[in-house]
C-alpha positions in Angstrom: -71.2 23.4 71.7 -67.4 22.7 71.6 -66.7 21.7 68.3 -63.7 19.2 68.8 -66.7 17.4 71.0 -69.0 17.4 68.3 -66.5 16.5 65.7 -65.6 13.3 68.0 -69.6 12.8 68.8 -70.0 13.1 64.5 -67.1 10.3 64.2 -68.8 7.6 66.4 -71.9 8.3 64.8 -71.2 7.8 61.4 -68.7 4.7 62.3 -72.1 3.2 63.8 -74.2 4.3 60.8 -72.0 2.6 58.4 -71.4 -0.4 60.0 -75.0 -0.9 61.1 -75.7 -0.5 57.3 -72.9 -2.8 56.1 -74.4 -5.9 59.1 -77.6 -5.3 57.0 -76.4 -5.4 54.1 -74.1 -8.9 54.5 -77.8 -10.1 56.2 -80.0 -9.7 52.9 -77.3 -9.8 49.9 -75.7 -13.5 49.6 -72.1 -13.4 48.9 -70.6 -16.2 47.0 -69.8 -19.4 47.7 -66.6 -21.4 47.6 -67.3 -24.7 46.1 -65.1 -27.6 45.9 -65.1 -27.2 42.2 -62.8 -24.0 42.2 -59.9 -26.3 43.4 -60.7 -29.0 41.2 -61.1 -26.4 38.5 -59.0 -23.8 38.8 -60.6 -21.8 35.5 -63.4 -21.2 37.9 -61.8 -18.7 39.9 -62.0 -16.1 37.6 -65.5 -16.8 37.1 -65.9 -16.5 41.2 -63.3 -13.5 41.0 -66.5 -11.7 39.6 -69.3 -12.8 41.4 -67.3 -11.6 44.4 -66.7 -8.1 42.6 -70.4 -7.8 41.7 -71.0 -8.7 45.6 -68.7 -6.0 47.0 -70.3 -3.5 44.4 -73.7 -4.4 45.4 -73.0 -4.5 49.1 -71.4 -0.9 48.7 -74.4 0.4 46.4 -77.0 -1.1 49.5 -75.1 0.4 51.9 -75.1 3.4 50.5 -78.5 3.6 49.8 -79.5 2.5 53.8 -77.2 5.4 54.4 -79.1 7.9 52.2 -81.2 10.3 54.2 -79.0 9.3 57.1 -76.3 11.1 56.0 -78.4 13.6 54.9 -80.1 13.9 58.1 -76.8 14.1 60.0 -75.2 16.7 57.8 -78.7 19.2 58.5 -78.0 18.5 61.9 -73.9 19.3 62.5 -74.8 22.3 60.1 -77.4 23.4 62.9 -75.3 22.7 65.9 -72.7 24.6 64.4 -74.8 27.9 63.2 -73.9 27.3 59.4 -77.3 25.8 58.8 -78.8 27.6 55.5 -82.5 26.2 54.2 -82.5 22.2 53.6 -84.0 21.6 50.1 -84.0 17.6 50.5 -87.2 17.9 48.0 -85.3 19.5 44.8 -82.4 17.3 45.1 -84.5 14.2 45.7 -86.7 15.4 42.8 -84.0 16.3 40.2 -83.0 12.2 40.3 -86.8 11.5 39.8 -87.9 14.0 37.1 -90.8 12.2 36.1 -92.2 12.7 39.4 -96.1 11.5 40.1 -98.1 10.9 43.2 -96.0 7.6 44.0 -92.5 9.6 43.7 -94.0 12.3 45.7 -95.0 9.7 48.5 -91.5 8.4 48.5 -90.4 11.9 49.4 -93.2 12.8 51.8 -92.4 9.3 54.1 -88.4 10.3 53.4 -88.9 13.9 55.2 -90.8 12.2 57.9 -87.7 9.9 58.4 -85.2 12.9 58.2 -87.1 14.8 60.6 -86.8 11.5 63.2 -83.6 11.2 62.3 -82.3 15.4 62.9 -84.2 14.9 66.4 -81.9 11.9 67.5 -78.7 13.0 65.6 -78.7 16.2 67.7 -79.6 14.3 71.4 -76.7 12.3 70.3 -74.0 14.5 69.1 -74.7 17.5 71.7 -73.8 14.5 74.6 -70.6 14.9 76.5 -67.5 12.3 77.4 -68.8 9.6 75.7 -66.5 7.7 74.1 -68.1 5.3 71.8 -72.0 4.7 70.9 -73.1 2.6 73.9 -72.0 5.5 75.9 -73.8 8.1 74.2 -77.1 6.7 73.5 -77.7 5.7 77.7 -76.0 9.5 78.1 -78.7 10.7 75.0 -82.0 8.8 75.8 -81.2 7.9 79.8 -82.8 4.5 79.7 -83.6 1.3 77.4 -87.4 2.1 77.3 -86.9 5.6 76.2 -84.3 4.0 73.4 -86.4 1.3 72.3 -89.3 3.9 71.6 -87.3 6.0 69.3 -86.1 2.7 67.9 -89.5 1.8 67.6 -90.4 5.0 65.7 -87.6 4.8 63.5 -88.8 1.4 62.4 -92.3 2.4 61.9 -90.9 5.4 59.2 -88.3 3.2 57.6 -91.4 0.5 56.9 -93.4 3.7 55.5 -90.7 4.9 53.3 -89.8 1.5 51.8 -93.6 0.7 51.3 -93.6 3.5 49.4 -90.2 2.9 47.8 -91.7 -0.6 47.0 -94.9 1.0 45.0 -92.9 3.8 43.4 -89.9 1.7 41.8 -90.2 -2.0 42.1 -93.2 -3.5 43.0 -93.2 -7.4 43.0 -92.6 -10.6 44.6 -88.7 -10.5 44.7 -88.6 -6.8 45.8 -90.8 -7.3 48.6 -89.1 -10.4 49.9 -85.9 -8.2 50.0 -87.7 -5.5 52.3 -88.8 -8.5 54.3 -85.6 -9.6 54.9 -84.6 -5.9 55.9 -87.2 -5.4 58.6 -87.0 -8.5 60.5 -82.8 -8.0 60.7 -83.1 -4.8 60.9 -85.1 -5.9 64.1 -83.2 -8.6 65.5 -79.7 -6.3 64.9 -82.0 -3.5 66.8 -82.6 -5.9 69.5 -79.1 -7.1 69.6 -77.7 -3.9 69.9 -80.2 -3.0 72.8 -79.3 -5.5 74.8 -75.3 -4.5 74.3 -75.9 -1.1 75.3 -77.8 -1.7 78.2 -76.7 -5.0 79.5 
């Protein structure tokens, strides 16, 4: 593959990835809001100077950990299409920031490799496309029509439910962390479905 085309294929993907991660993000963390009393007390705009700073911190740290396997998926895969692949060991980094390990860490990783081999198949249908000059393009180029779209989509959410089940046993189990992955999945649907209907409108 011509690898100007696949460095201009990897550049719309990853604009998409992150700002797919950021719409999610701004859907599930609540950012600050301005109350009358910051003008009637000024003294409380420090105080909202750092909720908003926490916010932006903690919208970066979510996005970054939607992003996770994503970018580690996509990496495997321009590696690949550009014959510098060497053997992915996802397990021994994963593994060296969870050192304790145990069955529910190891389940975390098992549902994570299933999403990153998902994630390789449609990284590579998309970034080995040609022309296509933004995402719409490339995804009816990659997958031909909405149906065939909407079942990977499908599949993708079926594994992303998996690995944050497992996530949700491993690391946080309880009533607040599982009203956060609630929130995810049904936006992460409804942003799904808007961005179906964009692309094949």
């Amino acid at each position: 593959m011509d690898i100007k085309e696949l460095h201009k294929n990897l550049r719309i993907v990853e604009e998409y990835e992150f700002s797919f991660a950021r719409r999610l993000g701004k859907g599930v963390i609540e950012k600050p809001k301005i109350s009358v009393w910051l003008v009637l007390l000024p003294i409380l705009f420090v105080h909202y100077a750092q909720r908003i700073r926490q916010y932006k911190t903690g919208l970066q740290q979510f996005c970054d950990g939607v992003q996770h396997t994503r970018k580690f998926a996509l990496g495997e895969t321009v590696d690949e299409l550009q014959g510098t692949a060497q053997t992915p060991d996802y397990r021994s980094s994963f593994l060296r920031g969870h050192p304790d390990g145990g069955p529910a860490v190891e389940e975390v990783l098992r549902q994570q490799l299933a999403e990153i081999a998902l994630l390789r198949d449609h990284f590579r249908r998309l970034l080995t496309t040609t022309s296509a000059d933004d995402y719409g393009v490339m995804v009816r180029k990659a997958y031909g029509t909405e149906s065939s779209y909407r079942d990977f989509l499908e599949q993708l959410e079926q594994v992303e439910e998996r690995v944050r089940l497992a996530v949700l046993q491993a690391f946080q189990p309880g009533p607040a962390a599982q009203e956060v992955e609630d929130r995810m999945t049904r936006l992460s649907k409804d942003l799904r479905e808007e961005e179906i209907r964009f692309i094949f409108r």
